[in-house]
TIFI-853411 format. One record per residue (C-alpha): x, y, z. Coordinates in steps of 0.05 Angstrom, whole numbers, plus 5000, padded with zeros to 4 digits. Example, Ala and Ser with C-alpha at 12.3 -4.5 7.8 and 13.67 -1.06 7.14 Angstrom:
residues 2
<node><east>5246</east><north>4910</north><up>5156</up></node>
<node><east>5273</east><north>4979</north><up>5143</up></node>
end
This chain:
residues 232
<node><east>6875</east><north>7761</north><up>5824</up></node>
<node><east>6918</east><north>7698</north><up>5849</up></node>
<node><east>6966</east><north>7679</north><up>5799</up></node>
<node><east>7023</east><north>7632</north><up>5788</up></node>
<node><east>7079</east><north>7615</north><up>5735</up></node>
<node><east>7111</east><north>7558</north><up>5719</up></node>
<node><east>7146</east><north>7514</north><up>5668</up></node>
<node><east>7107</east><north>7456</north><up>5622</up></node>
<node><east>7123</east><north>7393</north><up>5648</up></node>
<node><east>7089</east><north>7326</north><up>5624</up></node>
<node><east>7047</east><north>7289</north><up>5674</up></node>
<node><east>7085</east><north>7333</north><up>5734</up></node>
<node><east>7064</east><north>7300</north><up>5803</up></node>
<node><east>7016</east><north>7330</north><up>5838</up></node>
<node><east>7043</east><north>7390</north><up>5866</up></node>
<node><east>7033</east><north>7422</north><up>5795</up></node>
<node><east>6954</east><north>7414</north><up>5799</up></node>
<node><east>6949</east><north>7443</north><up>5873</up></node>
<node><east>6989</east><north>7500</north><up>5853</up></node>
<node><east>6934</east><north>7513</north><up>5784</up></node>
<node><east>6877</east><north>7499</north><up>5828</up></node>
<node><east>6905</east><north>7551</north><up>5882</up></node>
<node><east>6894</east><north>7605</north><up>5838</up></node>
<node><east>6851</east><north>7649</north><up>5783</up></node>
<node><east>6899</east><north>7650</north><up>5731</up></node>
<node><east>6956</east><north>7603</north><up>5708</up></node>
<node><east>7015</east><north>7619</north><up>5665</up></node>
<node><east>7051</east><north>7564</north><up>5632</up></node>
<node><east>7124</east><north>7585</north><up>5602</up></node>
<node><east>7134</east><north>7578</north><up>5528</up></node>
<node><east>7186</east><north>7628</north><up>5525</up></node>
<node><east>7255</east><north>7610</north><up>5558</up></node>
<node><east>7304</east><north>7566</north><up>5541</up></node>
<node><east>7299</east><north>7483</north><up>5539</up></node>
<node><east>7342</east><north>7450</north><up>5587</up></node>
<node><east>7374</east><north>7380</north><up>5574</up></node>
<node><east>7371</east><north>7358</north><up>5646</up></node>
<node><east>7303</east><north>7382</north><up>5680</up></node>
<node><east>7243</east><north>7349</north><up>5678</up></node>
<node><east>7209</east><north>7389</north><up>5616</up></node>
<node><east>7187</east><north>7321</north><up>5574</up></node>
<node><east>7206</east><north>7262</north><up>5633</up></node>
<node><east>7177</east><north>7235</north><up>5699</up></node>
<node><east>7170</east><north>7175</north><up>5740</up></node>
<node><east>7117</east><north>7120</north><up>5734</up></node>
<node><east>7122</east><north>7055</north><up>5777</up></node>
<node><east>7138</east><north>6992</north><up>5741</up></node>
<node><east>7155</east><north>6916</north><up>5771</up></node>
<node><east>7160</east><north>6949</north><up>5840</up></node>
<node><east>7203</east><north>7004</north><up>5820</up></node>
<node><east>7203</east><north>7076</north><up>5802</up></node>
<node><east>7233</east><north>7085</north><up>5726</up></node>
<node><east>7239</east><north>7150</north><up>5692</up></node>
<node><east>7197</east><north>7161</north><up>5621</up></node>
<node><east>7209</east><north>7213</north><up>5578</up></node>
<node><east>7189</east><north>7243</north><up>5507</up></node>
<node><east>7250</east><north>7237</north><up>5457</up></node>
<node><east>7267</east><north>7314</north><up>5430</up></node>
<node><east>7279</east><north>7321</north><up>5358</up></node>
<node><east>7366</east><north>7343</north><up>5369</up></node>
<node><east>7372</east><north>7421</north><up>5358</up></node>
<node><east>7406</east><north>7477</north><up>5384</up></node>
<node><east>7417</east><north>7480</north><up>5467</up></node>
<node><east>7397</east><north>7551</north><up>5454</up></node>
<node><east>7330</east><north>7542</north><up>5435</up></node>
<node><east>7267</east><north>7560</north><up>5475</up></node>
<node><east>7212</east><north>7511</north><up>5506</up></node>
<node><east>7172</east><north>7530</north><up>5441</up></node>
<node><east>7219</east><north>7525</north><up>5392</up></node>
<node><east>7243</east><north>7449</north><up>5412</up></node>
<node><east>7201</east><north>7391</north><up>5372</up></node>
<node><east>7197</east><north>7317</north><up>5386</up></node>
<node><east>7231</east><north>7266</north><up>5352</up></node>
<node><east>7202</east><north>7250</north><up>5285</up></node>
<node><east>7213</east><north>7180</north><up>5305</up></node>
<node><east>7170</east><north>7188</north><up>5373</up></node>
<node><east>7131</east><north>7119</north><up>5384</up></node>
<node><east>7070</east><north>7148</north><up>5421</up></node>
<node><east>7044</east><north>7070</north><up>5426</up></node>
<node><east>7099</east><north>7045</north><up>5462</up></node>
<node><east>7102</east><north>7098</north><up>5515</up></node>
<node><east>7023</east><north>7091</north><up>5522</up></node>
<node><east>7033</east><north>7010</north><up>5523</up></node>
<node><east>7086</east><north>7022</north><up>5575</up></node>
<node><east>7038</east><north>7056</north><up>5617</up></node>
<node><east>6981</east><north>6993</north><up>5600</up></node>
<node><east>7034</east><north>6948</north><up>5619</up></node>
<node><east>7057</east><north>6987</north><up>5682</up></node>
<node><east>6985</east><north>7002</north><up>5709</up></node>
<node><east>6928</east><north>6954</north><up>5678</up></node>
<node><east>6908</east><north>6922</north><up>5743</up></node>
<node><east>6906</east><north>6982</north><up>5776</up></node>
<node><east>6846</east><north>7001</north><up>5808</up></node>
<node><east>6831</east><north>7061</north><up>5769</up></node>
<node><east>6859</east><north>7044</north><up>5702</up></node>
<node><east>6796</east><north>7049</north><up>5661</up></node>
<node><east>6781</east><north>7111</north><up>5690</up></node>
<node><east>6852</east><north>7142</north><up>5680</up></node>
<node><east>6873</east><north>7101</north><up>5614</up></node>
<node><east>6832</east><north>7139</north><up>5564</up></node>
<node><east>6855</east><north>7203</north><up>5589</up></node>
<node><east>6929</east><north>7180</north><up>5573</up></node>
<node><east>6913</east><north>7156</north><up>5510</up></node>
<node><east>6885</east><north>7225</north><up>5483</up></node>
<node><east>6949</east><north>7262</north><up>5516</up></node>
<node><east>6999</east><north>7214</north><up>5485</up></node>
<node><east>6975</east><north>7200</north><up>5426</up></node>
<node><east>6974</east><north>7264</north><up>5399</up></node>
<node><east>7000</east><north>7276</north><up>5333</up></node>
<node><east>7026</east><north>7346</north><up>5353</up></node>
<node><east>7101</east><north>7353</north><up>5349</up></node>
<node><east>7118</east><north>7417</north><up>5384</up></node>
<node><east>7144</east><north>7404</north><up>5446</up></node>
<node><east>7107</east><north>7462</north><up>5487</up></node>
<node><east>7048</east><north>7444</north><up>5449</up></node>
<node><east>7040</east><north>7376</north><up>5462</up></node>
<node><east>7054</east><north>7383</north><up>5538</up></node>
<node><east>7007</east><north>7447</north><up>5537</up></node>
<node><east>6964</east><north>7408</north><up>5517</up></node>
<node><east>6974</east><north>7354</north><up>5562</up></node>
<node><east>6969</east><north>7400</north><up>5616</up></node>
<node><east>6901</east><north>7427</north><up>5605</up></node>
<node><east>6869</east><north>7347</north><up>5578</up></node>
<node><east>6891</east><north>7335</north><up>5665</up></node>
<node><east>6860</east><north>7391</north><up>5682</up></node>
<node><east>6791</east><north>7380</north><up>5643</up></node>
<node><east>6795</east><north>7309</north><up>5678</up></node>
<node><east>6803</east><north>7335</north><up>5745</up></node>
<node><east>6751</east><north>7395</north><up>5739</up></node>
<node><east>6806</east><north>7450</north><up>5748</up></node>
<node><east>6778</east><north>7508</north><up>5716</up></node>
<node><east>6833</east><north>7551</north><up>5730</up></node>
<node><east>6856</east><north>7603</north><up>5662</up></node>
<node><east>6912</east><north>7579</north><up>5644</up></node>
<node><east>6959</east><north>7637</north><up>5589</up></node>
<node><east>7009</east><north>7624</north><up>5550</up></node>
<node><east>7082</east><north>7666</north><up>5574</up></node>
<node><east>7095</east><north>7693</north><up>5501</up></node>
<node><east>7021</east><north>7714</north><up>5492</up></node>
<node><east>7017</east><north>7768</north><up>5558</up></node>
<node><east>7037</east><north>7835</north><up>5539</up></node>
<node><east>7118</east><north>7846</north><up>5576</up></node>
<node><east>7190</east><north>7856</north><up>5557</up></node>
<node><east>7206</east><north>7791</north><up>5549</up></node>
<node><east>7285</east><north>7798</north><up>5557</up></node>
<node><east>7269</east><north>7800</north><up>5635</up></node>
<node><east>7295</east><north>7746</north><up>5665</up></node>
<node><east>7278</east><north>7711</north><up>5736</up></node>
<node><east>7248</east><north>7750</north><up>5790</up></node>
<node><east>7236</east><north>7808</north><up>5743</up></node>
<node><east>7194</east><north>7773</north><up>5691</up></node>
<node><east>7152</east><north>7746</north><up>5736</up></node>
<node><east>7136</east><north>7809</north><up>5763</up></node>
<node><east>7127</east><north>7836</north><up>5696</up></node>
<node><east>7067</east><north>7791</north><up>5681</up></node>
<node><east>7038</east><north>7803</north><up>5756</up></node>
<node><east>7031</east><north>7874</north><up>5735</up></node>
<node><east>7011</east><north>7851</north><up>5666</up></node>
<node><east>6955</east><north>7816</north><up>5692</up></node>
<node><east>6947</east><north>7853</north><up>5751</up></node>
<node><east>6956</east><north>7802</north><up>5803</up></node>
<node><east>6948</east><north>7815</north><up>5872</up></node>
<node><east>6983</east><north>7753</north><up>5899</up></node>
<node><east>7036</east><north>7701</north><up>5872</up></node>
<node><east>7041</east><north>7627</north><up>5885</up></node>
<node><east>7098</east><north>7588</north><up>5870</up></node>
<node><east>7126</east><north>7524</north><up>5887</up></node>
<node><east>7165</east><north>7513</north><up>5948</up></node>
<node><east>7226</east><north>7503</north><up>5903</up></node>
<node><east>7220</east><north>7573</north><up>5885</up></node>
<node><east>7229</east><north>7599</north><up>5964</up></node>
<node><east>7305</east><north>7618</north><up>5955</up></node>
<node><east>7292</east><north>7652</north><up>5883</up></node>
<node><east>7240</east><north>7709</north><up>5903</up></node>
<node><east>7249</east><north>7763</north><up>5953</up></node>
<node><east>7187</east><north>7782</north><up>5986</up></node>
<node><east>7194</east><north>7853</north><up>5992</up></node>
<node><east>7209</east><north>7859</north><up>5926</up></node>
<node><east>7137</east><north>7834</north><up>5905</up></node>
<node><east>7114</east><north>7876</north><up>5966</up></node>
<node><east>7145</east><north>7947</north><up>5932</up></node>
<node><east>7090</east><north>7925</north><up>5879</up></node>
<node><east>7036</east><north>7908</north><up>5919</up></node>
<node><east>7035</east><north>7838</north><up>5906</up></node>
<node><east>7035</east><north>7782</north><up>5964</up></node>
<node><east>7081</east><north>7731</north><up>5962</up></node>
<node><east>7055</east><north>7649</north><up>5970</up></node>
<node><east>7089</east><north>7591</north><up>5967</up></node>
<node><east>7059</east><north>7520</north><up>5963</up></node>
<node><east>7096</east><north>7460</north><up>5995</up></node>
<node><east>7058</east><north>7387</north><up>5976</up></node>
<node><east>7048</east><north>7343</north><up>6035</up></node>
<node><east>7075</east><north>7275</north><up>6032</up></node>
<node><east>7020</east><north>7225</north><up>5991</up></node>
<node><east>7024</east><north>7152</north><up>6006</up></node>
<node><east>6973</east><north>7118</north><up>5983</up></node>
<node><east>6966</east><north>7043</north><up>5973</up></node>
<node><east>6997</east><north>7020</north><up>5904</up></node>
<node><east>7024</east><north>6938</north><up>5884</up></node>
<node><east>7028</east><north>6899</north><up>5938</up></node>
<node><east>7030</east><north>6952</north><up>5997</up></node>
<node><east>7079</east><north>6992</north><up>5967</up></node>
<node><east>7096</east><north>7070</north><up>5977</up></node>
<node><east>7134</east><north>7100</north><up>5927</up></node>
<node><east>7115</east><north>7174</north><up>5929</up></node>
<node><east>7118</east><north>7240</north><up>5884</up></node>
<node><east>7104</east><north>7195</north><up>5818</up></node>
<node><east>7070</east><north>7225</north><up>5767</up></node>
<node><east>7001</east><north>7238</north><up>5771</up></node>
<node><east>6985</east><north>7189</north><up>5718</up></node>
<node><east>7006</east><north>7150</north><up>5780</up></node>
<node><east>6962</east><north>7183</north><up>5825</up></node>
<node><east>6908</east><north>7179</north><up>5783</up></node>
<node><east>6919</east><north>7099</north><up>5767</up></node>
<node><east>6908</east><north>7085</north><up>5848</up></node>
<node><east>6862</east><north>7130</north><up>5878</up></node>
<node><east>6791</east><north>7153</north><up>5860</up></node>
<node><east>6775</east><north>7226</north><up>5821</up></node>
<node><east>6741</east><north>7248</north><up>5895</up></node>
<node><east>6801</east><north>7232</north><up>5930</up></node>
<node><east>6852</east><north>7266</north><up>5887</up></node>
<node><east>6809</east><north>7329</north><up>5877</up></node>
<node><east>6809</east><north>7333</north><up>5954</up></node>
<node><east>6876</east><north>7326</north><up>5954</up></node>
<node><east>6897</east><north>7374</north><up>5906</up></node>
<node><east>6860</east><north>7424</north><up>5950</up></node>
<node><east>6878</east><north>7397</north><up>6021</up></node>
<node><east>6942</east><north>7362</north><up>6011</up></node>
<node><east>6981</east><north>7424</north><up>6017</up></node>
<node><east>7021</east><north>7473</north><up>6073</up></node>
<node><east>7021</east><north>7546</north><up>6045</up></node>
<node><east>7087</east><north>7581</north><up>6069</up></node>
end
């Protein structure tokens, strides 16, 4: 069984739906802690020619708290940030197409944090025909006081996975004969570069894929997902 691990993020780029379609199962992180400066609940859309970040406000709590303890602001204004994508993206070529999917993500009434992006995660998914399992951290059967390296191999065995993928940002993080000692093969998945034609000619790459999604057909980013990628 091919299996990867990562964080929730909302509307990641694309690199986060080649590394779910690269494998059997898919194990989304509920379970460690929130942290104020990744990219958890923000991303990058392309507005007036520029690339701006967006974000979903957090409801202010403890810095200790996990992923599925945070919730969202009670003051969240789930129209604006879905009129800010309509004003951002309604004469793009796909917008009718992509639109509705947005509007059933964002507009959720859930206010868990992990929950909401969870479910943002699989709505993508179900739009891009990714039929990839995709667990819950918390759910799978481990000590969950492992930390790094060690909890990930912890749900390998859980799930008895044969191979791990993971992000090329994880290449420093992971020894390979460590996940060799337990019979599992080491992958990691490094996005090729994606231009594709946006406003007026421009190129701003490794948007989210509400971007990618806004300018190029379902065909094309399904083949991309599956061919735009080096395996190291």
């Amino acid at each position: 069984m091919k299996l990867a691990i990562m964080q929730p993020y909302f509307l990641p780029y694309i690199g986060y739906f080649q590394l779910i379609a690269a494998v059997n199962t898919f194990v989304v992180y509920d379970n460690i802690k929130y942290t104020k400066k990744g990219w958890v609940n923000r991303n990058r859309m392309l507005r007036n020619g520029n690339d701006v970040t967006f974000s979903l406000p957090i409801a202010k709590d403890s810095d200790a708290l996990d992923i599925v303890e945070r919730e969202l602001a009670a003051d969240f204004d789930r129209e604006k940030l879905l009129n800010q994508f309509k004003g951002a993206y309604s004469k793009a070529p796909h917008f009718d197409v992509t639109f509705p999917v947005l509007a059933r993500i964002i507009l959720n009434e859930e206010r868990n944090l992990f929950r909401y992006i969870h479910q943002s995660i699989v709505e993508i998914c179900g739009h891009l025909g990714l039929t990839t399992a995709i667990r819950i951290s918390s759910e799978i059967d481990i000590n969950h006081d492992l930390k790094s390296q060690d909890k990930v191999l912890a749900i390998c065995k859980a799930l008895d996975a044969v191979s791990y993928f993971n992000a090329i940002g994880g290449l420093e993080l992971y020894r390979c004969e460590d996940f060799a000692e337990q019979n599992v093969a080491l992958h990691f998945i490094q996005a090729k570069p994606f231009e594709y034609p946006q406003f007026a000619g421009q190129a701003v790459q490794w948007l989210s894929i509400a971007d990618v999604l806004m300018f190029n057909s379902l065909d094309v980013v399904k083949d991309r997902i599956v061919n735009g990628y080096e395996m190291i």
